[in-house]
C-alpha positions as a Markdown table, in Angstrom:
| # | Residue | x | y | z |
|---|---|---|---|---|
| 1 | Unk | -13.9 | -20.2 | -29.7 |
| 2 | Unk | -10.3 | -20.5 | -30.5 |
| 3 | Unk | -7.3 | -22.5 | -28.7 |
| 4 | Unk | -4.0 | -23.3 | -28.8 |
| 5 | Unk | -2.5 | -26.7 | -27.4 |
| 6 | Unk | 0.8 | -26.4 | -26.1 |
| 7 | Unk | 3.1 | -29.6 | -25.2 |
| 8 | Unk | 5.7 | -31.4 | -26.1 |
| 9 | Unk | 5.6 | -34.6 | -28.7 |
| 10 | Unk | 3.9 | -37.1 | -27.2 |
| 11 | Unk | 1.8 | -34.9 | -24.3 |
| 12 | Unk | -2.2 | -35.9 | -25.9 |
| 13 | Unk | -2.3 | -33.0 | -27.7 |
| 14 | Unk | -3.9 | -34.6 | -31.2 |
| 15 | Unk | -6.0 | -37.1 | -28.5 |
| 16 | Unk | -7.4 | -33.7 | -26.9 |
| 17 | Unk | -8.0 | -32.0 | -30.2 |
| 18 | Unk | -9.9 | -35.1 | -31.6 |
| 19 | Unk | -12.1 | -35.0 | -28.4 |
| 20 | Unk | -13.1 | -31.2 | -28.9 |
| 21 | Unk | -14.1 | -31.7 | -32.3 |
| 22 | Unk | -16.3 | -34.5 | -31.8 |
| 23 | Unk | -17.6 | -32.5 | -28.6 |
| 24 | Unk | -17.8 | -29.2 | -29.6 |
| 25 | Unk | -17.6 | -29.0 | -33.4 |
| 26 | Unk | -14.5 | -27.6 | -33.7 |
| 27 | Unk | -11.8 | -27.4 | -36.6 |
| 28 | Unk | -8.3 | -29.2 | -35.7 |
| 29 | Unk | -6.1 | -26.9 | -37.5 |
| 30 | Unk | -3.0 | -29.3 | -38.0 |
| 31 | Unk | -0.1 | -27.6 | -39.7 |
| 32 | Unk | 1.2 | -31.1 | -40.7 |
| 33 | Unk | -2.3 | -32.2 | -42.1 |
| 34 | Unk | -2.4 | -28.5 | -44.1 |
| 35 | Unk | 0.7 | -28.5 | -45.9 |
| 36 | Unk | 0.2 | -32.3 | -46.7 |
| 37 | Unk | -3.5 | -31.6 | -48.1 |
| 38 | Unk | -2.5 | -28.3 | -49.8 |
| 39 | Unk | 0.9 | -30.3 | -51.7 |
| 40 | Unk | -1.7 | -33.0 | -53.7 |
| 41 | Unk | -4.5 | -29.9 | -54.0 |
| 42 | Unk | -3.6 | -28.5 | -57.1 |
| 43 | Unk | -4.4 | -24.7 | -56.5 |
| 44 | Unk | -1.5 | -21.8 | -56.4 |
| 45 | Unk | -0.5 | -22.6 | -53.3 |
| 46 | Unk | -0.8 | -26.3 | -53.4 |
| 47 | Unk | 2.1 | -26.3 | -55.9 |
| 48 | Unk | 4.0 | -23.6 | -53.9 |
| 49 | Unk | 4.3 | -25.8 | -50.8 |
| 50 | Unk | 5.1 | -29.3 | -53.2 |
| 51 | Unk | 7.7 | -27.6 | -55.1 |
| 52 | Unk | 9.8 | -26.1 | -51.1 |
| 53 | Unk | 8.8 | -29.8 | -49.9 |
| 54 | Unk | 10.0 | -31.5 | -52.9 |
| 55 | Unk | 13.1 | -29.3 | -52.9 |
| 56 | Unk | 13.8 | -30.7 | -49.3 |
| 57 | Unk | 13.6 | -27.2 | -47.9 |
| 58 | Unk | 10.8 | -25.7 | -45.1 |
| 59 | Unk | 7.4 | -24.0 | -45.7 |
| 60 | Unk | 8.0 | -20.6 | -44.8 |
| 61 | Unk | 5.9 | -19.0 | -42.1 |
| 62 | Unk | 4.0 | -17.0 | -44.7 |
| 63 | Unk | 2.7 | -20.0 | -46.6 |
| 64 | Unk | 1.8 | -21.9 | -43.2 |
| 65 | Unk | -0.3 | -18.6 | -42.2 |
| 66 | Unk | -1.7 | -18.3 | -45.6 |
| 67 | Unk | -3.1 | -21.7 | -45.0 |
| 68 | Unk | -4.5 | -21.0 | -42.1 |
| 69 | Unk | -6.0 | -17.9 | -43.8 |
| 70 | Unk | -7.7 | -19.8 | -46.2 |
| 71 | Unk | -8.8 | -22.1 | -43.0 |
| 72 | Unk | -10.0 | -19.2 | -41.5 |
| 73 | Unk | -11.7 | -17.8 | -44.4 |
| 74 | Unk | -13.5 | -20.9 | -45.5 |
| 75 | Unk | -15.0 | -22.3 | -42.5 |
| 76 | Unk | -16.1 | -21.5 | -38.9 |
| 77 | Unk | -17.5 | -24.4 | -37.1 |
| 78 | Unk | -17.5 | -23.9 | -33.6 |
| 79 | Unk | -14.1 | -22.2 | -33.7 |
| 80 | Unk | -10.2 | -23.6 | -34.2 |
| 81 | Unk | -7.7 | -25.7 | -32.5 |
| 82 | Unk | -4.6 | -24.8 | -33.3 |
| 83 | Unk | -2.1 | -27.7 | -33.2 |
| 84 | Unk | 1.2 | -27.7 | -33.7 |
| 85 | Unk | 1.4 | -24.0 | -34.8 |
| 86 | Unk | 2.7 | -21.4 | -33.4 |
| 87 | Unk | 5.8 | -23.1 | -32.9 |
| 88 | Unk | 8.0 | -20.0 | -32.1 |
| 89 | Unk | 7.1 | -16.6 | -31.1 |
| 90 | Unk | 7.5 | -14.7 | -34.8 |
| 91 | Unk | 4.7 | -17.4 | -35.4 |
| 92 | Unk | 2.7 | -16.4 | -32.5 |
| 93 | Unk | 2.6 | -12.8 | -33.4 |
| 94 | Unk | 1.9 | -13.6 | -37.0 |
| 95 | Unk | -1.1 | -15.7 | -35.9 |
| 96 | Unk | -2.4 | -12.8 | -33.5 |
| 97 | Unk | -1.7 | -10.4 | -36.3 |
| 98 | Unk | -3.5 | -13.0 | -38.0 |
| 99 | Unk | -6.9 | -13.2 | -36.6 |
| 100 | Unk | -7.3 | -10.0 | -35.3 |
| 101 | Unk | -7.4 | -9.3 | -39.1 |
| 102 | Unk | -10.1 | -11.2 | -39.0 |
| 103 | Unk | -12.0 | -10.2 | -36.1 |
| 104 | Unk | -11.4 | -13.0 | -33.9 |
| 105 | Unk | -8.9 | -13.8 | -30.8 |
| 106 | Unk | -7.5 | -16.8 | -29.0 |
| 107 | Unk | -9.7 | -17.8 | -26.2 |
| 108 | Unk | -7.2 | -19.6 | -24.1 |
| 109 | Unk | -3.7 | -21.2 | -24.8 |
| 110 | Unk | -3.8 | -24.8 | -22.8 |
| 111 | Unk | -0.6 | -26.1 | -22.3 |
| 112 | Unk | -0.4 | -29.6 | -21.4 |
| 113 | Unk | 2.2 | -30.1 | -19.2 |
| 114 | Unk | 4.4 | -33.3 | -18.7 |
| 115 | Unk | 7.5 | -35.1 | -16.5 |
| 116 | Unk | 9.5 | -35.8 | -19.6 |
| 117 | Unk | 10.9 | -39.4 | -18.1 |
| 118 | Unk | 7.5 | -40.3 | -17.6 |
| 119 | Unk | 6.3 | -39.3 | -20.9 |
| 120 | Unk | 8.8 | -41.4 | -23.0 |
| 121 | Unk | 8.5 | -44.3 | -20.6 |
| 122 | Unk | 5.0 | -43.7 | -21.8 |
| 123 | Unk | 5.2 | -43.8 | -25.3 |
| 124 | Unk | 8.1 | -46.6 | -25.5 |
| 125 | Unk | 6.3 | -49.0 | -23.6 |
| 126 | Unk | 3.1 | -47.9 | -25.7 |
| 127 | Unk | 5.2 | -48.3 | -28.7 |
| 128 | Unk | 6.4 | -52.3 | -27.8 |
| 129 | Unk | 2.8 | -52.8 | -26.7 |
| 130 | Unk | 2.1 | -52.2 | -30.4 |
| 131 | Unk | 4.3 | -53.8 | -32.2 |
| 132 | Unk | 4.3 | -56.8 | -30.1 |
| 133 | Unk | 0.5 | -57.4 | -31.3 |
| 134 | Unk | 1.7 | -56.3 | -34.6 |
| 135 | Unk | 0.4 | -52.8 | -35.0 |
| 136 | Unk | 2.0 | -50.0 | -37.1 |
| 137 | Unk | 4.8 | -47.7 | -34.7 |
| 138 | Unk | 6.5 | -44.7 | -35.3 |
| 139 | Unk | 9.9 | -45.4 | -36.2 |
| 140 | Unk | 11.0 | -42.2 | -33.6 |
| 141 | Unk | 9.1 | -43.8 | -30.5 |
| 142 | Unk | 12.3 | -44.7 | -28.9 |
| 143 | Unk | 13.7 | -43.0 | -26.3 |
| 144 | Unk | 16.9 | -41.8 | -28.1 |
| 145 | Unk | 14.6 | -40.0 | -30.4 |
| 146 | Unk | 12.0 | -38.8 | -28.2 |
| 147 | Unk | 14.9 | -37.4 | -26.1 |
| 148 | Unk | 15.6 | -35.5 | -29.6 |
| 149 | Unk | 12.4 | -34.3 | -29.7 |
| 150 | Unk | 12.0 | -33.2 | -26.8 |
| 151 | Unk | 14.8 | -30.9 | -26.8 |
| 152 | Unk | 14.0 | -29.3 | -30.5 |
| 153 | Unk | 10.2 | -28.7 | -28.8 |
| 154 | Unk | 12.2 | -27.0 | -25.4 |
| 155 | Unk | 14.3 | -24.8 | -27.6 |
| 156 | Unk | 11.9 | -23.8 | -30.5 |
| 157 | Unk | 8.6 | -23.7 | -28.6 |
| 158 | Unk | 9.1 | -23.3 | -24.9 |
| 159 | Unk | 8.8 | -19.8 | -25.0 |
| 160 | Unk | 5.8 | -19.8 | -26.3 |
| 161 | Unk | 4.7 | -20.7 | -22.5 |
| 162 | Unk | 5.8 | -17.3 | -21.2 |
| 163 | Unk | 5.1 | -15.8 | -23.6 |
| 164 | Unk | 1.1 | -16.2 | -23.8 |
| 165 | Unk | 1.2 | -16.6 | -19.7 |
| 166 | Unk | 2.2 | -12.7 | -19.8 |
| 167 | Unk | -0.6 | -12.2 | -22.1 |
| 168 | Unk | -2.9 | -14.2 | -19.8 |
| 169 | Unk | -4.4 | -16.7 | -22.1 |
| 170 | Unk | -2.1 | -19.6 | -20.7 |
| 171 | Unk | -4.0 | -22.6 | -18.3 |
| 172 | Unk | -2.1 | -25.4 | -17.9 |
| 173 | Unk | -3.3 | -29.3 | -17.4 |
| 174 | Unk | -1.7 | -32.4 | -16.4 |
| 175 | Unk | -0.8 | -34.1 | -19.6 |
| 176 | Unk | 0.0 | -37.5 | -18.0 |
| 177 | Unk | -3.6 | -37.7 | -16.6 |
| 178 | Unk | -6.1 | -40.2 | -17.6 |
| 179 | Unk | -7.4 | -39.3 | -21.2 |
| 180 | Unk | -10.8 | -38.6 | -19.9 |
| 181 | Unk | -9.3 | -36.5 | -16.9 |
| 182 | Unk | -7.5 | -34.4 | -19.1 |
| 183 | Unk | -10.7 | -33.8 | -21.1 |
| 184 | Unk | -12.6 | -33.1 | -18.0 |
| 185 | Unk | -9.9 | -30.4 | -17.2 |
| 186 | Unk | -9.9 | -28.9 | -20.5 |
| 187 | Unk | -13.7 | -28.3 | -20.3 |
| 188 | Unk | -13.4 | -26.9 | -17.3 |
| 189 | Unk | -11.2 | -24.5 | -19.1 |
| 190 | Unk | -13.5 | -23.8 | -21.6 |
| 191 | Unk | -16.6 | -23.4 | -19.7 |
């Protein structure tokens, strides 16, 4: 089985992903966890992607798809999450393009959906709940910068939402749920 999570910084999507590993054996495919393992790897593409980083520039979409290639190549589990990629639609085709190479399909897109005043009230008061008992904080979990973030995720990734609802692999969940709610809902999903 594979899925996409959809949402905006800050919506549960790594919580969600963590859950469906432990529950169903899955592999979190985290573009962010990728290029950082593939930069201290040492093979081909390892020093590809440390040399763009280390240059200050971005992976191209090619390299991030080869990684997942190798991903997809190398181990099967009990399918994929994929989070935090596709990010834009060129990267949704490419990942389509992508499996069906391989013989496999998205099984659902799951979108977790959010009221963005409610979400960074969320993660700042989360935030000064941390560092006021002295745990480690983002340094962007403030509203000013979520508000950033928010709008870079609206304008690069929002489409993505139409985009695989006119396919019909979209399902949507309230984000802002309890943890184990949203779990429950994305079971239900998943069958």
């Amino acid at each position: 089985m594979n899925i996409i999570l959809l949402g905006p910084p800050g919506a549960g999507k790594g919580t969600q992903a963590g859950r469906l590993v432990e529950e169903r054996g899955m592999i979190q495919l985290s573009t962010g966890d990728m290029l950082r393992a593939a930069r201290t790897s040492g093979t081909e593409m390892g020093n590809k992607v440390a040399a763009i980083m280390d240059a200050g520039e971005l992976v191209t979409d090619e390299i991030v798809i080869g990684l997942i290639e190798e991903k997809l190549e190398g181990e099967q589990g009990g399918g994929f999450i994929f989070d935090g990629f596709p990010r834009t639609l060129a990267q949704a085709d490419a990942l389509g393009a992508l499996l069906e190479r391989h013989g496999q399909s998205l099984d659902a897109v799951i979108e977790l959906q959010v009221n963005d005043d409610v979400l960074i009230d969320r993660i700042v008061n989360r935030a000064e709940e941390a560092r006021a008992a002295g745990q480690p904080v983002r340094a962007d979990d403030n509203a000013e910068s979520l508000k950033v973030r928010l709008m870079e995720y609206y304008k690069k990734t929002s489409p993505l939402i139409g985009y695989y609802y006119a396919k019909g692999d979209l399902r949507t969940v309230d984000g802002l749920g309890e943890i184990d709610a949203v779990a429950a809902a994305i079971r239900e999903i998943l069958g």
